[in-house]
Structures are given as C-alpha cells and as structure tokens.
DSSP file (Angstrom, degrees, kcal/mol; ACC not computed):
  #  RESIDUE AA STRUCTURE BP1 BP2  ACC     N-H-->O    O-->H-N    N-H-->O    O-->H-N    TCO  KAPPA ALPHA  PHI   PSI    X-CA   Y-CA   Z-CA
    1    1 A X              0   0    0      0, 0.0     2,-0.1     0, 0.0     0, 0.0   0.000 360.0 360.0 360.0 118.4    7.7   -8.1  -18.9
    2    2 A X        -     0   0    0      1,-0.1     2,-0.3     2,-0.0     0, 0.0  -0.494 360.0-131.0 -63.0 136.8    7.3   -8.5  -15.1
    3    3 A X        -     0   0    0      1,-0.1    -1,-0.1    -2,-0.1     3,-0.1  -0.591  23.4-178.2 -75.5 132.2    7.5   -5.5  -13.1
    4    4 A X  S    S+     0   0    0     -2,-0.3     2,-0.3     1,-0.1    -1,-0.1   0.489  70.4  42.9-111.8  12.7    9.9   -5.9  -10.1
    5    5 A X        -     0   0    0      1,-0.1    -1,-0.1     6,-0.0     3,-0.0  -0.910  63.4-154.8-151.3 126.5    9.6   -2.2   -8.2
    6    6 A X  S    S+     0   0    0     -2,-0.3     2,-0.1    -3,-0.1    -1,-0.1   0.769  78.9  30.0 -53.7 -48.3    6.2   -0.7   -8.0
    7    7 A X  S  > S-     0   0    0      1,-0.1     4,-0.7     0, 0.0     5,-0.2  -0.594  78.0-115.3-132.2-166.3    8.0    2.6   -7.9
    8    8 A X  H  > S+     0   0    0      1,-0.2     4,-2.8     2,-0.2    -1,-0.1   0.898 117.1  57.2 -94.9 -24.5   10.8    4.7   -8.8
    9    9 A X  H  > S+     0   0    0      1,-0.2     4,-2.7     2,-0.2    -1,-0.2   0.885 111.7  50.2 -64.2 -31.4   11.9    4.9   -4.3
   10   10 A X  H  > S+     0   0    0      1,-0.3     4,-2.8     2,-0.2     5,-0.3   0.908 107.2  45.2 -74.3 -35.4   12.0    0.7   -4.5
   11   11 A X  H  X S+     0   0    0     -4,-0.7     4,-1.1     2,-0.2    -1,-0.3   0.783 118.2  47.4 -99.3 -20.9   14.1    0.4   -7.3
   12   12 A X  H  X S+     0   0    0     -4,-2.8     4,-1.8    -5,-0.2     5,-0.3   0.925 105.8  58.1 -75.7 -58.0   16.4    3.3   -5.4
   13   13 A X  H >X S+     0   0    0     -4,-2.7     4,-3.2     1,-0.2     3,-1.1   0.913 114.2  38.7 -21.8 -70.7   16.3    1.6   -2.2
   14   14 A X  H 3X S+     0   0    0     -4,-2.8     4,-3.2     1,-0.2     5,-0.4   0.965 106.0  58.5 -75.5 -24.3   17.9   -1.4   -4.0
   15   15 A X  H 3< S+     0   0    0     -4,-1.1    -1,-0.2    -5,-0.3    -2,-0.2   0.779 107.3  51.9 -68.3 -10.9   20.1    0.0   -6.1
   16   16 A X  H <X S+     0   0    0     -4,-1.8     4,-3.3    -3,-1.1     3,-0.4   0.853 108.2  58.3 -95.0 -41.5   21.8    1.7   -2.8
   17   17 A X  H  X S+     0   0    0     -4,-3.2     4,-2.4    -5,-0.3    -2,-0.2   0.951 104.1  40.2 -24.5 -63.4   21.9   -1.5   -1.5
   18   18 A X  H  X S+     0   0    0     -4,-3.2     4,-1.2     2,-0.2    -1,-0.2   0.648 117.6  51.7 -86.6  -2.3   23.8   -3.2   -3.9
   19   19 A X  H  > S+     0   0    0     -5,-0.4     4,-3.1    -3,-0.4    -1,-0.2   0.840 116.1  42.1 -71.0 -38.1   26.2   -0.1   -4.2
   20   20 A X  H  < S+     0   0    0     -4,-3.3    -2,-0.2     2,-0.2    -3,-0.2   0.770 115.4  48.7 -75.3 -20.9   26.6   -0.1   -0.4
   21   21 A X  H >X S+     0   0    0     -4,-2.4     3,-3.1    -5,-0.3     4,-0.8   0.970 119.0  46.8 -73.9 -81.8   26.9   -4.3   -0.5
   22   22 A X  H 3X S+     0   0    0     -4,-1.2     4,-1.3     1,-0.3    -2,-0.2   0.635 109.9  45.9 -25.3 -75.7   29.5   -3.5   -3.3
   23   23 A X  H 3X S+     0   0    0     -4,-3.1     4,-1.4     2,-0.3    -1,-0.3   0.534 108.2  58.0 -71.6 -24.7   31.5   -0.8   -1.8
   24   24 A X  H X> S+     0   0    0     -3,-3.1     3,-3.2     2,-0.2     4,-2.6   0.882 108.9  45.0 -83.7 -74.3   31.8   -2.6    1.6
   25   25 A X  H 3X S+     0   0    0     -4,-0.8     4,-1.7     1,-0.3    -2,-0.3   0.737 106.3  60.1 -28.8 -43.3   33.4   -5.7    0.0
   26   26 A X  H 3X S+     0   0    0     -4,-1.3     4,-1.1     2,-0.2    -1,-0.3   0.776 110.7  43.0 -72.2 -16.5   35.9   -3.6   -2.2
   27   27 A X  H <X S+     0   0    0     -3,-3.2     4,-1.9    -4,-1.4    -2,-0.2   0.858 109.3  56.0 -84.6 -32.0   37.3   -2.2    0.9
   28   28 A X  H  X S+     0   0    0     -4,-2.6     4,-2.3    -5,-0.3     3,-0.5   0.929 109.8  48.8 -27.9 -87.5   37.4   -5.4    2.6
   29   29 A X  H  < S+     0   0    0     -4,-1.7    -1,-0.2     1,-0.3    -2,-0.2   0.607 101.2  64.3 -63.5  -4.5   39.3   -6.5   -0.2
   30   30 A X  H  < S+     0   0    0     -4,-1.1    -1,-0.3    -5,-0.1    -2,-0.2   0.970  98.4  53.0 -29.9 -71.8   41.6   -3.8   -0.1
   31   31 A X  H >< S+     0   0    0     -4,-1.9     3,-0.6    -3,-0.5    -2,-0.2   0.687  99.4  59.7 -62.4 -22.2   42.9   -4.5    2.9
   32   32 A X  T 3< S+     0   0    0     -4,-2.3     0, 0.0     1,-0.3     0, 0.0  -0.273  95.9  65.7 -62.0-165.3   43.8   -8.2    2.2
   33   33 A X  T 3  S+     0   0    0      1,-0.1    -1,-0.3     2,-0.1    -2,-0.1   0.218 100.4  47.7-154.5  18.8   45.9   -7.0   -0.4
   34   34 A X  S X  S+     0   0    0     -3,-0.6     3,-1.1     5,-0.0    -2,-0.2   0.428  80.0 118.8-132.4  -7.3   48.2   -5.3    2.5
   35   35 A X  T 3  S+     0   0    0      1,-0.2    -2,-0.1    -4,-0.2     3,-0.0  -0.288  84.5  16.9 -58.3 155.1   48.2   -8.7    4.7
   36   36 A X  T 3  S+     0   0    0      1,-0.1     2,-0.5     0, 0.0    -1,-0.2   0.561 119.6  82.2  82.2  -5.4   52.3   -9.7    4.8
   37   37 A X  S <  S-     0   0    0     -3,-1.1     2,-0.6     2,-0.0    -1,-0.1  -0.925  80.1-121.0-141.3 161.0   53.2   -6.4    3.8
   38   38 A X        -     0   0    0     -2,-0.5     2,-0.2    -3,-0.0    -3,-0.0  -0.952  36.9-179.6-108.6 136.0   53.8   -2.5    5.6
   39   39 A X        -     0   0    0     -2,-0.6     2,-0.3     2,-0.0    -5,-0.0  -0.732  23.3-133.9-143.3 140.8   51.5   -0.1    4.0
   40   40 A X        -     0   0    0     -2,-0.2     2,-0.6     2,-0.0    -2,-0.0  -0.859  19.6-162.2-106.1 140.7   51.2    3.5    4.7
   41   41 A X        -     0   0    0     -2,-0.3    -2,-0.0     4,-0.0     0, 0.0  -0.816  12.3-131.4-142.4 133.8   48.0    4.6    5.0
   42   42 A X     >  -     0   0    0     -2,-0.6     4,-1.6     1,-0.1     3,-0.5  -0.146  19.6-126.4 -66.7 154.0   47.0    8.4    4.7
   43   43 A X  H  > S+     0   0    0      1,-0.2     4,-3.0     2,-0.2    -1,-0.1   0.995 103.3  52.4 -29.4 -87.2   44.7    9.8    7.4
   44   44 A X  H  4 S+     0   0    0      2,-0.2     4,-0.3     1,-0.2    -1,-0.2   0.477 107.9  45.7 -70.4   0.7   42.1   11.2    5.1
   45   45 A X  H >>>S+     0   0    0     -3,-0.5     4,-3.0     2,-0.1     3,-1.5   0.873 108.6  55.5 -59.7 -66.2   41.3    8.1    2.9
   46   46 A X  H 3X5S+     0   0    0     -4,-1.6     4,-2.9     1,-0.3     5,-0.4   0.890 104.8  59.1 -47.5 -44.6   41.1    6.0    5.9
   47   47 A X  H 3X5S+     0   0    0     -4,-3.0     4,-4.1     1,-0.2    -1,-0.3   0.939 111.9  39.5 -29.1 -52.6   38.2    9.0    7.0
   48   48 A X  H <>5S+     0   0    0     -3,-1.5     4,-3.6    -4,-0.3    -2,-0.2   0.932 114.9  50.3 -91.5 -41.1   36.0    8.3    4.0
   49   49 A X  H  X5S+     0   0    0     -4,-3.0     4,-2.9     1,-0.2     5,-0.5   0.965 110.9  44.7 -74.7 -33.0   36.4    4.9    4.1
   50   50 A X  H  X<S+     0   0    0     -4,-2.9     4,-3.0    -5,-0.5    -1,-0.2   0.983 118.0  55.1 -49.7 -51.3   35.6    4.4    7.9
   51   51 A X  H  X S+     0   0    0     -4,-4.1     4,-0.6    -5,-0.4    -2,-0.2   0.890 101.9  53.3  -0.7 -92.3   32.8    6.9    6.7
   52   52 A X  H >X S+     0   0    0     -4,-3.6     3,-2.7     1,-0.2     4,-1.3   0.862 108.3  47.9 -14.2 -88.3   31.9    4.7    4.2
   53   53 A X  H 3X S+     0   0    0     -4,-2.9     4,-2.3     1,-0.4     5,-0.2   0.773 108.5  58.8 -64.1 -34.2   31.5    1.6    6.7
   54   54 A X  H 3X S+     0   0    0     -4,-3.0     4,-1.0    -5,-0.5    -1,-0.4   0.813 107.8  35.8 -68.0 -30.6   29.7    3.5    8.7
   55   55 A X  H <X S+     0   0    0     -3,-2.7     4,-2.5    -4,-0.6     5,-0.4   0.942 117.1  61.6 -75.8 -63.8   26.8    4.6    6.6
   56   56 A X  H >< S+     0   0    0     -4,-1.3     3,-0.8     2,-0.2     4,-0.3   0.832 112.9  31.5   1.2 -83.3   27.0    1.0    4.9
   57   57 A X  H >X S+     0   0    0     -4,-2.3     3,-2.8     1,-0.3     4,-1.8   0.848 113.8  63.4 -66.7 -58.2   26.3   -0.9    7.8
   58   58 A X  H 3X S+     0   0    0     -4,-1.0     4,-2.0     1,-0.4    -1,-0.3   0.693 120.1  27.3 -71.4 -49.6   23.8    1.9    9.7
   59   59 A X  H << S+     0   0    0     -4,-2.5    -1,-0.4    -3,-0.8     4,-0.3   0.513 113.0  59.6-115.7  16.0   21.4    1.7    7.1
   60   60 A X  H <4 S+     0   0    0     -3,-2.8    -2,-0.2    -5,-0.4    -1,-0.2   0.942 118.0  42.5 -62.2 -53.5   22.0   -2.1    5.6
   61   61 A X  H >X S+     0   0    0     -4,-1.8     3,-3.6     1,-0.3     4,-2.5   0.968 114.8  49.6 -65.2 -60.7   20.9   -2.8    9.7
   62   62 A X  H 3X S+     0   0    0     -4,-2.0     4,-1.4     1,-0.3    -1,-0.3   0.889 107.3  54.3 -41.6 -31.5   18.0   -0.1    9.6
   63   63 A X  H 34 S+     0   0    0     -4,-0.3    -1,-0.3    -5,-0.3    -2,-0.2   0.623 112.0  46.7-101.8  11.6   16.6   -1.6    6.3
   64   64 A X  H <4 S+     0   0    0     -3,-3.6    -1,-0.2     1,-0.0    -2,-0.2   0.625 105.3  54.4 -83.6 -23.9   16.4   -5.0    8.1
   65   65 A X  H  < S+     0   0    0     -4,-2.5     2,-0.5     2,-0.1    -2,-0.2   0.693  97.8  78.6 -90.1 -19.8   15.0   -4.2   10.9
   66   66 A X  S  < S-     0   0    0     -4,-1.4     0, 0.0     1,-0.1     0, 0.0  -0.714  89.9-101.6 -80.8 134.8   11.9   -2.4    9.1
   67   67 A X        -     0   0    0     -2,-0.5     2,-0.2     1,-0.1     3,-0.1  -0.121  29.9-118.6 -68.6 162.8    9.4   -4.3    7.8
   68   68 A X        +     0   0    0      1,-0.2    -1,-0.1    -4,-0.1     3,-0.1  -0.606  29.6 178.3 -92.0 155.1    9.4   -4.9    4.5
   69   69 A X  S    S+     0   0    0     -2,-0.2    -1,-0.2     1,-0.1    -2,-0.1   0.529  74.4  79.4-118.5 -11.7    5.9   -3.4    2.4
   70   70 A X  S    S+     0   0    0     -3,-0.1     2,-0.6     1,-0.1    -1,-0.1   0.534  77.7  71.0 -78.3 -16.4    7.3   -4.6   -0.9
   71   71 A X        -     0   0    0     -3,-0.1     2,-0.4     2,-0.0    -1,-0.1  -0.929  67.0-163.5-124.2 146.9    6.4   -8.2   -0.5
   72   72 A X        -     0   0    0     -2,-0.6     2,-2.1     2,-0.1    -2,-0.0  -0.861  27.4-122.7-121.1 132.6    2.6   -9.1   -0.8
   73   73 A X        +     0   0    0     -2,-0.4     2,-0.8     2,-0.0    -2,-0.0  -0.004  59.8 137.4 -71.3  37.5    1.1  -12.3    0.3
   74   74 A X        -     0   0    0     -2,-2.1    -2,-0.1     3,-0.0     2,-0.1  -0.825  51.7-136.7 -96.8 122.8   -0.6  -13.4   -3.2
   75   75 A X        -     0   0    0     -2,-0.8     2,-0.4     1,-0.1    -2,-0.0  -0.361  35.9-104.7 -79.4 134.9    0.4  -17.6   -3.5
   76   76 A X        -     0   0    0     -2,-0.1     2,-0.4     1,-0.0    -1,-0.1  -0.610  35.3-117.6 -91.5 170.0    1.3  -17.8   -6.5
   77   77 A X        -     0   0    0     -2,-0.4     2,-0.5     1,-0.1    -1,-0.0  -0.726  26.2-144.1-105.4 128.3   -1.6  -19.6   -8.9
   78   78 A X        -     0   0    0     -2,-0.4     2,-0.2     1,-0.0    -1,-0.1  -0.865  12.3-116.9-116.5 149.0   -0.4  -22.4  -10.3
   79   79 A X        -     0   0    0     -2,-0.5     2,-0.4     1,-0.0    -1,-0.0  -0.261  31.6-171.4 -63.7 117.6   -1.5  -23.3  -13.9
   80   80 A X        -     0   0    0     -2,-0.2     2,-0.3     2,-0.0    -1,-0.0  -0.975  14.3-152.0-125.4 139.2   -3.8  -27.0  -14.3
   81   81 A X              0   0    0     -2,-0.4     0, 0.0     1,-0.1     0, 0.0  -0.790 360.0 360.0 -89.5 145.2   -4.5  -28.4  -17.4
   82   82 A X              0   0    0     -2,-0.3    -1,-0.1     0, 0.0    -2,-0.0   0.181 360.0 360.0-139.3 360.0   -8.0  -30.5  -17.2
C-alpha cells in the first residue's frame, strides 16, 4: 500500500482541512435554507459561527501561501517492456 503522509502532522494538516472545507460549506448552506423566509437568529450561535469562518478562511489562506514541503520533484518512472 502507498503511503500518502510521511508523518502523523501531514495527515493532521489535511484532515483539518477537509473539516474546515466541510464546516464552511455546512454554514453556507444553512443560510440558503433561510432565503424567502424570516429567521431569528440568536446572538451567540451567530458568534461561533462567524468564529468559525474566521479561523476557516485565516488558515485555509496561510496554508496556501506557504510553500508546500510535502511534494517532491521525483518524475514518476514509467515502466517499458523491451
């Protein structure tokens, strides 16, 4: 089986991605689900979720803007029968 994380920080690093990718999209699509209609919405959800976005985006953008060390310039070898 190919390995796809060198270490145990890579394979955290994506797995908060794709929680933080998730999570942003389920509060997107919260709010469609209010379009056409009046909704109350308490104070201190709306905190955590702003939170939320905030964190989200802050380190989506930071872990684009570093380079990445995880991908290595070996071409991959391709196989010839002779």
């Amino acid at each position: 089986m190919k390995t796809i994380h060198e270490n145990w920080n890579n394979l955290l690093h994506d797995c908060l991605q794709i929680a933080l990718l998730r999570g942003t999209i389920g509060i997107a699509l919260k709010f469609i689900t209010f379009f056409d209609q009046w909704a109350y919405f308490p104070t201190f959800p709306n905190i955590l979720d702003s939170a939320f976005l905030i964190t989200a985006v802050t380190y989506l953008f930071w872990n684009t803007r570093k380079p990445n060390k995880r991908i290595k310039n070996n071409p991959t070898k391709i196989a010839t029968h002779e």
